[in-house]
LOROSE-214829 format. One record per residue (C-alpha): residue number from 1; x, y, z. Coordinates in nm, 2 decimals, decimal comma, padded with zeros to 4 digits. Example, Ala and Ser with C-alpha at 12.3 -4.5 7.8 and 13.67 -1.06 7.14 Angstrom:
# residues 2
r num=1&X=01,23&Y=-00,45&Z=00,78
r num=2&X=01,37&Y=-00,11&Z=00,71
***
This chain:
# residues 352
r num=1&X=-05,11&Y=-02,94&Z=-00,10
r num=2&X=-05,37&Y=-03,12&Z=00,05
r num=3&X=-05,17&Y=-03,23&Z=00,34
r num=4&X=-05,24&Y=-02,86&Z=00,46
r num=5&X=-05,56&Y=-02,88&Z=00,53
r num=6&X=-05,60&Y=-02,96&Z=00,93
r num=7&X=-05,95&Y=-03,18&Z=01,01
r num=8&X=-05,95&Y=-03,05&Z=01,37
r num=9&X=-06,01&Y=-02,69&Z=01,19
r num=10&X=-06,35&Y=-02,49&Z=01,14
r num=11&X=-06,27&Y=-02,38&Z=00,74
r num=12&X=-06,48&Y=-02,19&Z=00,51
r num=13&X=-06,43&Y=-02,15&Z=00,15
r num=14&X=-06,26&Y=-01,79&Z=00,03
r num=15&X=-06,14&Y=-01,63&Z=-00,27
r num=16&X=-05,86&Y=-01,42&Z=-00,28
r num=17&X=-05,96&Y=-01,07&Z=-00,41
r num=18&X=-05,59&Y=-00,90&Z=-00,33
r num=19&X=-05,22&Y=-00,99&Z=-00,30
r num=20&X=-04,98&Y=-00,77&Z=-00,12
r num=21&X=-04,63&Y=-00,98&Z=-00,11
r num=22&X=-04,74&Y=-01,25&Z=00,19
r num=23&X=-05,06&Y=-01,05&Z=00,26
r num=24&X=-05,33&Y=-01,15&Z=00,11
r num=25&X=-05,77&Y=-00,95&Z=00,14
r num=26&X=-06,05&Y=-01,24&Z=00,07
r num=27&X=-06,37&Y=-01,23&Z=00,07
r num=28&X=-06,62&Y=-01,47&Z=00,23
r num=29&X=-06,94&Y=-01,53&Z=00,29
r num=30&X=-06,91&Y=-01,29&Z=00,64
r num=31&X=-06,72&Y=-01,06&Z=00,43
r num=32&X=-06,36&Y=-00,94&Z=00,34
r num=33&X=-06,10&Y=-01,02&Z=00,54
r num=34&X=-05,74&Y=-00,98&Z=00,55
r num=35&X=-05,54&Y=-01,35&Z=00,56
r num=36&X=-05,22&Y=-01,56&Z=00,54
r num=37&X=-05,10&Y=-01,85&Z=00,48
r num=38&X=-04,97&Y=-02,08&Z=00,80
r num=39&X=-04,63&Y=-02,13&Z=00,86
r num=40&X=-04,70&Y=-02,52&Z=00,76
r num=41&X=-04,85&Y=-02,41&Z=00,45
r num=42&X=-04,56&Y=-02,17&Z=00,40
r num=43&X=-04,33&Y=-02,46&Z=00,45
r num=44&X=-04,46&Y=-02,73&Z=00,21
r num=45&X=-04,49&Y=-02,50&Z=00,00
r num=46&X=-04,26&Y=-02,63&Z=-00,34
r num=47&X=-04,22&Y=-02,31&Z=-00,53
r num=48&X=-04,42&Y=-01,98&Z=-00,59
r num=49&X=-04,69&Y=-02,08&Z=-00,75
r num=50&X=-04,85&Y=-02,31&Z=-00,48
r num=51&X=-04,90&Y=-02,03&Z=-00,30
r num=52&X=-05,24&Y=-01,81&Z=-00,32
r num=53&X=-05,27&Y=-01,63&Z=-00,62
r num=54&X=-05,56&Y=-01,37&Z=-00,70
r num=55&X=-05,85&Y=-01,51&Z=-00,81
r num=56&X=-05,78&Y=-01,87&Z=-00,60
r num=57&X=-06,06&Y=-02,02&Z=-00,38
r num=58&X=-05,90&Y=-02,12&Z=-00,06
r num=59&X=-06,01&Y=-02,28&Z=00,26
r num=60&X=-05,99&Y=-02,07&Z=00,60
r num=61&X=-06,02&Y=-02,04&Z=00,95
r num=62&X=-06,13&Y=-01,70&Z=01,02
r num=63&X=-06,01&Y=-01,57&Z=01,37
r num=64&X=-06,32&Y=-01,49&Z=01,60
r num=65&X=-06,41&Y=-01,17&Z=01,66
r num=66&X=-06,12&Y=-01,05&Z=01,41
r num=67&X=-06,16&Y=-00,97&Z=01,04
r num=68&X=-05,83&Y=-01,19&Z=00,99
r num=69&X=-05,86&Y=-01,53&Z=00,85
r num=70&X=-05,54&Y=-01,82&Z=00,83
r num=71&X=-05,51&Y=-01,96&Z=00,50
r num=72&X=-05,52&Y=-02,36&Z=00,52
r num=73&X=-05,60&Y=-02,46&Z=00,18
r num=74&X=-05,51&Y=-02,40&Z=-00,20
r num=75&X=-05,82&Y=-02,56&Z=-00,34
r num=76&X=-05,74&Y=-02,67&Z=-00,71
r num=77&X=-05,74&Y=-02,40&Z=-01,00
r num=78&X=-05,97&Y=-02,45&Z=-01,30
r num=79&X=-05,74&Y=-02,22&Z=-01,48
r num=80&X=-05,43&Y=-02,04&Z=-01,44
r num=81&X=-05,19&Y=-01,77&Z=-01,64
r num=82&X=-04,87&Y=-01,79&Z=-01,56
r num=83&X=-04,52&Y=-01,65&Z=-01,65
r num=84&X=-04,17&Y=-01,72&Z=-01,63
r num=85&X=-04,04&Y=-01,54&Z=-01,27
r num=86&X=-03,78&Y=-01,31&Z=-01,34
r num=87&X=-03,41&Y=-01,44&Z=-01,23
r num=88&X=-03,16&Y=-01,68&Z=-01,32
r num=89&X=-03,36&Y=-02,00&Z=-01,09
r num=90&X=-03,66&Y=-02,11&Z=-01,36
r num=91&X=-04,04&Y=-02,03&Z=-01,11
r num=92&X=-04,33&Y=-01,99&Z=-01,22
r num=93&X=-04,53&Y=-01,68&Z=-01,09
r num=94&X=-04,99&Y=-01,66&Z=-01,14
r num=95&X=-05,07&Y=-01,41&Z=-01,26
r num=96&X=-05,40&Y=-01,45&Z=-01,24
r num=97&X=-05,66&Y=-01,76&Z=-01,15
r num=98&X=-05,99&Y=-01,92&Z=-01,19
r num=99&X=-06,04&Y=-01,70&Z=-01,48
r num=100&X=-06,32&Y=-01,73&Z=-01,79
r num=101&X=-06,17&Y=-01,48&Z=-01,97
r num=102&X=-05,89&Y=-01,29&Z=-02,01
r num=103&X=-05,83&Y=-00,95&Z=-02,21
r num=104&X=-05,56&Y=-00,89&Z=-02,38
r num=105&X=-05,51&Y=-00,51&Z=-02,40
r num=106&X=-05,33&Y=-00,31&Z=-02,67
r num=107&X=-05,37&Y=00,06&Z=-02,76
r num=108&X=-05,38&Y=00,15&Z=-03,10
r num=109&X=-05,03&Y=00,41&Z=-03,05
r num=110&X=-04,65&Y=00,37&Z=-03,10
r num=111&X=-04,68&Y=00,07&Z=-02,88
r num=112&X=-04,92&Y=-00,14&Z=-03,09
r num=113&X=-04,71&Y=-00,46&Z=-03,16
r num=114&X=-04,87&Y=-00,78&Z=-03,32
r num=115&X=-04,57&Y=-01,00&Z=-03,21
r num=116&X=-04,64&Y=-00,92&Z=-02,85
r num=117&X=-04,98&Y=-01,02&Z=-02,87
r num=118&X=-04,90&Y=-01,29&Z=-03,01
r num=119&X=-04,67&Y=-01,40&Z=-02,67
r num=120&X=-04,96&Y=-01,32&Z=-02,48
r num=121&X=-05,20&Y=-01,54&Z=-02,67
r num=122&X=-04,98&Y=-01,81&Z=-02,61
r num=123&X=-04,95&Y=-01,78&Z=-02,18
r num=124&X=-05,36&Y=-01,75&Z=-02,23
r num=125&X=-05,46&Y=-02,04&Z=-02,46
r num=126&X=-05,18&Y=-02,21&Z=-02,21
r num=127&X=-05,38&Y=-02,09&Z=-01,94
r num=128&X=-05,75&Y=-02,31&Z=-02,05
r num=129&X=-05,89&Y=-01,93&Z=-02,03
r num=130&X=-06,04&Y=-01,76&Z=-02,37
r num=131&X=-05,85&Y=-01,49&Z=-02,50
r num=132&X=-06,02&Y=-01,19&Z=-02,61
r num=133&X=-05,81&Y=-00,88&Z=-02,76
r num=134&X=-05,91&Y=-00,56&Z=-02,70
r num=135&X=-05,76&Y=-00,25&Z=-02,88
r num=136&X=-05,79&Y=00,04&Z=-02,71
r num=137&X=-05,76&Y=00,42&Z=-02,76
r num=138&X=-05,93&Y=00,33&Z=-03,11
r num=139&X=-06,00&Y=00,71&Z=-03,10
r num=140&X=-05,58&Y=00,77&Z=-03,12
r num=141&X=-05,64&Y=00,61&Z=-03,49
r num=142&X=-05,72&Y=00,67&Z=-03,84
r num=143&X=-05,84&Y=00,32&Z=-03,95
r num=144&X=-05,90&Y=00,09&Z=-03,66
r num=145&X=-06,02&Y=-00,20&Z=-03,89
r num=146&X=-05,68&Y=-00,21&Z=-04,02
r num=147&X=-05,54&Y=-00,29&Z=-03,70
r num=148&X=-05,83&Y=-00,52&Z=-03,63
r num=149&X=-05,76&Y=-00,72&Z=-03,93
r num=150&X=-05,39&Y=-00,73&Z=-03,87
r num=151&X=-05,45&Y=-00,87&Z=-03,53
r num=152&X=-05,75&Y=-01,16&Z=-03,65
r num=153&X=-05,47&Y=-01,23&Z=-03,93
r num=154&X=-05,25&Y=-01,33&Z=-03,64
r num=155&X=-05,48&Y=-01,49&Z=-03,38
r num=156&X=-05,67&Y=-01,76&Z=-03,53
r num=157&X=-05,98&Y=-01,81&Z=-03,35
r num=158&X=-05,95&Y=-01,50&Z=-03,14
r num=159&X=-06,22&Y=-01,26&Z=-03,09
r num=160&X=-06,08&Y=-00,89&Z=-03,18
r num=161&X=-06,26&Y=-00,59&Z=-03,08
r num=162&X=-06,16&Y=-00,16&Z=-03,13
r num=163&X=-06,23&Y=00,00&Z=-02,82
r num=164&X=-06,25&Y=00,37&Z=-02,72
r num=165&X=-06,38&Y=00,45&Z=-02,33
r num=166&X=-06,34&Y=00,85&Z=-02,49
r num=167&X=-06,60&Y=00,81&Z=-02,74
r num=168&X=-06,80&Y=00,55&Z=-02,57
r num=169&X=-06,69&Y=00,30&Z=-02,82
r num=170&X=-06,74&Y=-00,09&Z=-02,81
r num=171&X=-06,90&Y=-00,15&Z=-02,50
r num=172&X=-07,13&Y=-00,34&Z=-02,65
r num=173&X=-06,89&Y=-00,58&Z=-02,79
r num=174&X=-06,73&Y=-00,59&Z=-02,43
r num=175&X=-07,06&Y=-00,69&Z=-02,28
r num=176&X=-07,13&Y=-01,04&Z=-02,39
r num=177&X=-06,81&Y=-01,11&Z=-02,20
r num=178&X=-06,94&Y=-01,00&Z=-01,91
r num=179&X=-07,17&Y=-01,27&Z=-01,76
r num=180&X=-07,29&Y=-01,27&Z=-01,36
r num=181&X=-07,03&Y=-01,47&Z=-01,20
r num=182&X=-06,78&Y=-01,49&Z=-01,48
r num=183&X=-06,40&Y=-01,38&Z=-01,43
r num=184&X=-06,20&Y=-01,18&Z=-01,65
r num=185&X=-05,83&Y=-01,10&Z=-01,63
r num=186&X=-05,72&Y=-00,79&Z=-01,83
r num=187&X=-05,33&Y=-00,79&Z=-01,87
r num=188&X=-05,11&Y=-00,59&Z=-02,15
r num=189&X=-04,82&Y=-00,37&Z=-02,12
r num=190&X=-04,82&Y=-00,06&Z=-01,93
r num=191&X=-04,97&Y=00,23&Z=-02,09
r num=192&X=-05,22&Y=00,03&Z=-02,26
r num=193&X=-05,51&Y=00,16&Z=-02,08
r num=194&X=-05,64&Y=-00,14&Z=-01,86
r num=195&X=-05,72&Y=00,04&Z=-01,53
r num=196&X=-05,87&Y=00,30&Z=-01,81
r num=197&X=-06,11&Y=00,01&Z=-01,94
r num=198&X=-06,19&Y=-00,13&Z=-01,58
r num=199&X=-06,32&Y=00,22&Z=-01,48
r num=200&X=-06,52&Y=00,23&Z=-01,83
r num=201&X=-06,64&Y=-00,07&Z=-01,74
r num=202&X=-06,76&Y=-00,01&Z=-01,40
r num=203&X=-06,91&Y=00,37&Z=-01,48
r num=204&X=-06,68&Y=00,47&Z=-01,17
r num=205&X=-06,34&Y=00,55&Z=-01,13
r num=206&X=-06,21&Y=00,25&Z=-00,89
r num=207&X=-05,87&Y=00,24&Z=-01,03
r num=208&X=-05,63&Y=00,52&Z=-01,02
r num=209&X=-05,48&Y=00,57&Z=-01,41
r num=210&X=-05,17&Y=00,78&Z=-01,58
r num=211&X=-05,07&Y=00,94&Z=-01,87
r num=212&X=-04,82&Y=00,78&Z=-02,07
r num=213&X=-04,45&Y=00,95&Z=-02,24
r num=214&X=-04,61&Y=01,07&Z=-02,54
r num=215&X=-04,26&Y=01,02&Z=-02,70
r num=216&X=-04,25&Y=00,66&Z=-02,70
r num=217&X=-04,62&Y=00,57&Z=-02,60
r num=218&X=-04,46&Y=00,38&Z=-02,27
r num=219&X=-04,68&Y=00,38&Z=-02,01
r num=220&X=-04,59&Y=00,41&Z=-01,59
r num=221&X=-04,71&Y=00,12&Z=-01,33
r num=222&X=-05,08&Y=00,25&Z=-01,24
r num=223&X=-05,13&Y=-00,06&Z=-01,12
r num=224&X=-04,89&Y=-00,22&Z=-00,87
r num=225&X=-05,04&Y=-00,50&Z=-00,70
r num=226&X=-05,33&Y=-00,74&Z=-00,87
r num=227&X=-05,64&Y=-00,74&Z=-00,75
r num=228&X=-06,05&Y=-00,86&Z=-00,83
r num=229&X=-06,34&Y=-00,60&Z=-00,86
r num=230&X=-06,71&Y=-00,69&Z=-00,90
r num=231&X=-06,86&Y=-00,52&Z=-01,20
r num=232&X=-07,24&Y=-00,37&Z=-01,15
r num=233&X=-07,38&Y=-00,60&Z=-01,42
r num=234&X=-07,22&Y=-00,94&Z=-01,12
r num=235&X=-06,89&Y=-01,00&Z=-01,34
r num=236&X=-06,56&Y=-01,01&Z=-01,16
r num=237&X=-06,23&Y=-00,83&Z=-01,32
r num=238&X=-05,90&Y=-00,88&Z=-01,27
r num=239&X=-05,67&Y=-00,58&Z=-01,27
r num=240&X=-05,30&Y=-00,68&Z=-01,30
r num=241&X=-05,00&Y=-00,45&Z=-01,37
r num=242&X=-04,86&Y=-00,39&Z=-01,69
r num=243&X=-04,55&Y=-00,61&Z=-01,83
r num=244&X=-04,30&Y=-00,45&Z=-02,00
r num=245&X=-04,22&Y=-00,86&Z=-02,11
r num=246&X=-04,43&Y=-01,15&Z=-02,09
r num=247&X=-04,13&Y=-01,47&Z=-02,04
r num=248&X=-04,33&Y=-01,79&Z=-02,11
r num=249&X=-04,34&Y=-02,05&Z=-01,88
r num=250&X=-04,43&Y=-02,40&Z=-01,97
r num=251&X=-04,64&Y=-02,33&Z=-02,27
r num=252&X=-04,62&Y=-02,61&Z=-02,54
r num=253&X=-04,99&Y=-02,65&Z=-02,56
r num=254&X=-05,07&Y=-02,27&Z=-02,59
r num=255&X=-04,80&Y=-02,21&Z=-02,83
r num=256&X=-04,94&Y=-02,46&Z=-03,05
r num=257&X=-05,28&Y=-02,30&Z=-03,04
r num=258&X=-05,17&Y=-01,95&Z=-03,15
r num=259&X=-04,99&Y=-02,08&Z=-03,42
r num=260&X=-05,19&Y=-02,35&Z=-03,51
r num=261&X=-05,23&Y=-02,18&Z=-03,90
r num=262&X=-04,88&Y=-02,30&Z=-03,94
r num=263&X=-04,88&Y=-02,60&Z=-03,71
r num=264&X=-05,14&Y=-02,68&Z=-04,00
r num=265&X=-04,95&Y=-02,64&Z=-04,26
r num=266&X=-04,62&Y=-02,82&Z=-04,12
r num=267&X=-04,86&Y=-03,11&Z=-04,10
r num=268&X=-04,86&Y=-03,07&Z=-04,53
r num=269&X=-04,51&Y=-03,07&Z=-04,55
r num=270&X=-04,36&Y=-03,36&Z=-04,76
r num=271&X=-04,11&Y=-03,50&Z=-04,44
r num=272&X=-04,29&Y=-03,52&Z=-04,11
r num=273&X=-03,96&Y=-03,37&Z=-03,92
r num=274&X=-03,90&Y=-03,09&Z=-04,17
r num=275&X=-03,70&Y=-02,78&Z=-03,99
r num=276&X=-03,92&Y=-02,56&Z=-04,23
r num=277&X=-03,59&Y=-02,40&Z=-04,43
r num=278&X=-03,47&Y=-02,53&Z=-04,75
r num=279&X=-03,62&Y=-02,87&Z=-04,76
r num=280&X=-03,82&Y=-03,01&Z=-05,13
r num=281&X=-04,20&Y=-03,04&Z=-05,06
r num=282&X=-04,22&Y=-02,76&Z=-04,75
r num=283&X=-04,55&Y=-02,63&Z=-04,70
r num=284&X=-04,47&Y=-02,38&Z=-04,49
r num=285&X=-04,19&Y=-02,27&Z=-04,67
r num=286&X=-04,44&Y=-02,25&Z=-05,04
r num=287&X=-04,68&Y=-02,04&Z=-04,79
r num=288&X=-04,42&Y=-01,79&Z=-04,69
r num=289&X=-04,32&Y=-01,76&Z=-05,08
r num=290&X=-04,68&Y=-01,67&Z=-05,23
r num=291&X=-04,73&Y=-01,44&Z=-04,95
r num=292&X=-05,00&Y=-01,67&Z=-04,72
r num=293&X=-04,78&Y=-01,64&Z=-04,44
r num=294&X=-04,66&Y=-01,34&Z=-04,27
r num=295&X=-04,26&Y=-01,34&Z=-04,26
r num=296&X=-04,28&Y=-01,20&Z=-03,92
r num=297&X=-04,54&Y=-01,43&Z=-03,76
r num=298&X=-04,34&Y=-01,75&Z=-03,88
r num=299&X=-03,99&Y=-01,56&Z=-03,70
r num=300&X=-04,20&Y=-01,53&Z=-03,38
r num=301&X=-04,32&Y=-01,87&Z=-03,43
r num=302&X=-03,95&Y=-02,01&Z=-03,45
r num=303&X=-03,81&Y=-01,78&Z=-03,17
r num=304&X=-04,09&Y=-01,87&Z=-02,92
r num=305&X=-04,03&Y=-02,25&Z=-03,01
r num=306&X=-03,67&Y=-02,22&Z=-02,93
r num=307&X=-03,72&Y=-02,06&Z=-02,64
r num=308&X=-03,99&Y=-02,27&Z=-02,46
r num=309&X=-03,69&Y=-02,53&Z=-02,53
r num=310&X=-03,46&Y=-02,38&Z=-02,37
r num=311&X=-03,67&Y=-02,32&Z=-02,05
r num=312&X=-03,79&Y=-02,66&Z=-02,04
r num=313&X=-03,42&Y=-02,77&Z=-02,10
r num=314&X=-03,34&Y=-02,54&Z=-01,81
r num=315&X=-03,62&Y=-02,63&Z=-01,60
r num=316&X=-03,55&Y=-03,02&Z=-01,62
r num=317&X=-03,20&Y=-02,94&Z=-01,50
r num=318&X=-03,30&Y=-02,77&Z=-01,16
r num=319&X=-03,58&Y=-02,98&Z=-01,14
r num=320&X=-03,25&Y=-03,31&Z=-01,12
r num=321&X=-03,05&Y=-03,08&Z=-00,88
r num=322&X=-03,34&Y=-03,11&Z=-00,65
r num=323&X=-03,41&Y=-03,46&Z=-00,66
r num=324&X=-03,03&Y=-03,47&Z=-00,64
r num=325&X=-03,02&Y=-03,29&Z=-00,29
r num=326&X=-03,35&Y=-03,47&Z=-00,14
r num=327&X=-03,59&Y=-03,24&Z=-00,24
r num=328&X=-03,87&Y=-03,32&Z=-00,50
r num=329&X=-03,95&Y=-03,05&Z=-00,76
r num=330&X=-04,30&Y=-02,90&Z=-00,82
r num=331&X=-04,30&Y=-02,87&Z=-01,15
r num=332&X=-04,66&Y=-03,04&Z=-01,30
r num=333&X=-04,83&Y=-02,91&Z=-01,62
r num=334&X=-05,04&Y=-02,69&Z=-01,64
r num=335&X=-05,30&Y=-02,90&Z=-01,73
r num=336&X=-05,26&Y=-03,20&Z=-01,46
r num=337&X=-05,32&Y=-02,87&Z=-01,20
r num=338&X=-05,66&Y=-02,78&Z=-01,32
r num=339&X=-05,98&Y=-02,87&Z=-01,20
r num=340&X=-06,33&Y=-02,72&Z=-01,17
r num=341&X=-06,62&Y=-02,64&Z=-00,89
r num=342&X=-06,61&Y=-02,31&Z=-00,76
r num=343&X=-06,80&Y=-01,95&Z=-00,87
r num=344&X=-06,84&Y=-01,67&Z=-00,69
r num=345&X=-07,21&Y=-01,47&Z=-00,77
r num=346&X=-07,37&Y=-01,13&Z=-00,61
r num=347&X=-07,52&Y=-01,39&Z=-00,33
r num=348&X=-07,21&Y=-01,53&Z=-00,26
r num=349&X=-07,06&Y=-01,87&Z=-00,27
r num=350&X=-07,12&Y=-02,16&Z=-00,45
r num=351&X=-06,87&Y=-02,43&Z=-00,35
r num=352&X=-06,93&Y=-02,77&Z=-00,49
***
């Protein structure tokens, strides 16, 4: 995207702090601003994701004596979450950039589901962020360190905390996260209580929350756009909306990562391209018999392995019909996109 950038331009570096469909609010360092994108950037643009995405540092022109700026310039993302679009067409959609951290929130109700924390461990590790899981409403539950330990069983390497912004509970397990200038996402499924934790956070109410159908702990879209909030303490928060179903997108590397107990122990087996079923010498298969291995986790490990097949499978074919009709496809790894440089503090900007 480079090619966007016009040298006859004044730009100044931005981050986007909002995203309204093709509307974007950034901040500088004059202040917020609304923006968009030209119409050159809008037309080399390959697919959804080279578009601004909260979080991004951009270059702009601000408009004098306007509080609109033009967005030139995607400047490269040091980290990025992503998700499968919804639709037939294989696009990827940000959901949030440039972040440290990001929180994966589940509340400790009916919802509480350790195979859907495991998808979303897999879109962060993809993601080069660190995934920290937070379990909410602890004050909903009986035995919270059961749930803890069910999740830690399940997310090798993964910092788990309980949570309750009723009592007052965990903050200060939340707060080493928390760093001046650092960025944390919080994502989950609706209902889970993230816009509850940002205004715990913040000691204000600066997100508008809802009670959830006690019937089936599902909660309604608080949140409806994404958007950044500076904490008192100088970190940055991410507010996205809830996901009723996280679809992977291009994942290999962060799959790998959340299962890597088992990855481990298909390294043991006795053939190196052994399907883990009925074959002599499996060590995943001796794992799942003595009870080392949770039956469930190793189903989610084979579904989510099959399926980022699939998408690649399906991605690869649109990516031919483009070449095929003239038009090259966008499709990079994750990883080849990243790249550091940028941090946004309480004085502003540092842009290296």
């Amino acid at each position: 995207m480079d090619s966007m950038q016009d040298p006859n331009k004044p730009l100044v570096p931005g981050r986007v702090t909002a995203q309204y469909s093709k509307q974007y609010r950034i901040i500088t360092e004059t202040g917020e601003k609304t923006a968009a994108v030209t119409g050159k950037y809008e037309y080399e643009a390959l697919s959804r994701s080279d578009f601004p995405a909260v979080g991004d540092w951009i270059l702009v022109e601000p408009l004098q004596g306007e509080a609109r700026a033009v967005i030139h310039r995607l400047l490269p993302r040091a980290t990025a979450m992503t998700r499968k679009e919804a639709g037939s067409v294989p696009d990827e959609q940000v959901i949030a950039a440039n972040t440290d951290t990001v929180f994966i929130v589940s509340a400790l109700n009916q919802d509480f589901n350790v195979r859907k924390i495991e998808r979303y461990l897999i879109a962060v590790w993809e993601s080069g962020s660190q995934p920290v899981v937070l379990l909410t409403k602890a004050d909903l539950c009986d035995d919270p360190d059961e749930y803890v330990s069910q999740v830690v069983s399940s997310a090798p390497g993964v910092p788990v905390h309980a949570v309750s912004s009723v009592l007052d509970q965990g903050k200060e397990d939340i707060s080493p996260y928390l760093m001046p200038g650092h960025t944390v996402a919080i994502t989950g499924s609706s209902g889970a209580g993230k816009s509850t934790l940002l205004n715990w956070l913040s000691g204000e109410e600066i997100q508008r929350v809802q009670g959830i159908r006690e019937e089936d702990a599902r909660g309604r879209h608080t949140t409806t756009h994404r958007e950044l909030f500076l904490l008192p303490g100088g970190a940055i928060m991410v507010d996205t909306p809830g996901m009723r179903e996280l679809q992977l997108w291009d994942s290999a590397g962060g799959w790998g990562e959340t299962f890597s107990d088992i990855e481990e122990l298909a390294g043991l087996c006795r053939f190196h391209d052994c399907r883990h079923e009925s074959e002599a010498g499996c060590a995943v298969q001796q794992a799942l018999d003595d009870g080392t291995l949770d039956p469930g986790r190793f189903t989610n490990y084979k579904k989510t392995e099959k399926e980022l097949a699939y998408l690649a499978k399906k991605e690869n074919s649109a990516s031919k019909r483009q070449k095929e009709h003239g038009r090259p496809h966008s499709s990079k790894s994750r990883r080849d996109r990243r790249a550091g440089g940028y941090s946004f503090s309480n004085d502003g900007y540092d842009y290296d």
